[in-house]
C-alpha positions as CSV (number, residue, x, y, z in Angstrom):
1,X,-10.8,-10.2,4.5
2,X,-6.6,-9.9,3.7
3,X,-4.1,-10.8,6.4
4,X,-3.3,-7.6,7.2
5,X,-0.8,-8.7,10.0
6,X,1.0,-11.2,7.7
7,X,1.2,-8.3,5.5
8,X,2.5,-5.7,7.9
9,X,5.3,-8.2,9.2
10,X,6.1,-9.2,5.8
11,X,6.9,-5.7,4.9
12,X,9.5,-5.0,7.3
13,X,8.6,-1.3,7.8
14,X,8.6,0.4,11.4
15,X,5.7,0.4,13.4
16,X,5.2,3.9,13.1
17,X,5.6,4.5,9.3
18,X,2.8,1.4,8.9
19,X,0.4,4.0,11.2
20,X,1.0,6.6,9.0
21,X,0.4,4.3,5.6
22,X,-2.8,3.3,7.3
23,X,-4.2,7.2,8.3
24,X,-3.5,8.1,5.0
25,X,-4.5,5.2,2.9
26,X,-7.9,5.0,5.5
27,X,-8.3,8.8,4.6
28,X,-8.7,7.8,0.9
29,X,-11.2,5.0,1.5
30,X,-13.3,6.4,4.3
31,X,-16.1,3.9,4.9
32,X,-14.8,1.1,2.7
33,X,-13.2,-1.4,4.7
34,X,-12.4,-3.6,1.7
35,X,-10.9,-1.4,-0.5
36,X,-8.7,0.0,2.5
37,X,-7.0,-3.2,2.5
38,X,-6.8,-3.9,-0.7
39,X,-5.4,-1.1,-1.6
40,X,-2.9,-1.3,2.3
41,X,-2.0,-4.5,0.9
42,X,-1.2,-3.5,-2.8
43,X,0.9,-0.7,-0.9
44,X,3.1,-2.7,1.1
45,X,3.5,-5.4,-1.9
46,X,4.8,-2.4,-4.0
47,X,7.6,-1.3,-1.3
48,X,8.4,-4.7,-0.6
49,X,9.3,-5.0,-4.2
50,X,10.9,-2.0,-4.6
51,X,8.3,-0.3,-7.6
52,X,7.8,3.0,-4.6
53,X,9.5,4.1,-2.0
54,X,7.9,4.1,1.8
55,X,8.4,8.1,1.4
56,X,6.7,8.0,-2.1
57,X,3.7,6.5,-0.8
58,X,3.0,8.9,2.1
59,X,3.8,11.8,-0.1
60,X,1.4,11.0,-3.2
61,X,-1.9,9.5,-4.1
62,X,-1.6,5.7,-3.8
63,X,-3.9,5.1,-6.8
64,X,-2.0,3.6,-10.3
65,X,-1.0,6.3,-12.8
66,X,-2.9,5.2,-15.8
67,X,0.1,5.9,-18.0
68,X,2.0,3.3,-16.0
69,X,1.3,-0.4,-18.0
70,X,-0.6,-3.3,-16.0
71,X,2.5,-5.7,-16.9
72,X,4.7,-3.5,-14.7
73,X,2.5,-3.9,-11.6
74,X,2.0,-7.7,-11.4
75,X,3.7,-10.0,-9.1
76,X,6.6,-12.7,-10.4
């Protein structure tokens, strides 16, 4: 559904930290494909753009705080 490989190479982050992104963010979405990427591609977006860190995202839940506002989340 999302261009995961655009995505991957866009990101600029080593082969083997994007494996370990995947597992966990896979773990979290067992069974649902879709939300898997959506939620692997709203990952990478938010390194990319500096809001988390690559460590920060292995180390916590990858779902929003709901204290955090929605303004501070979209794109440019």
């Amino acid at each position: 559904m999302f261009d995961l490989k655009k995505a991957k190479k866009d990101s600029g982050i080593r082969k083997d930290a994007l494996i370990l992104l995947e597992k966990k963010i896979r773990e979290e979405f067992k069974g649902d494909e879709m939300m898997f990427e959506l939620h692997l591609i709203r990952t990478l977006e938010a390194i990319k753009e500096g809001w988390i860190s690559l460590e920060e995202a292995l180390s916590e839940s990858l779902e929003i705080p709901k204290t955090r506002k929605v303004k501070e989340w979209k794109t440019k």
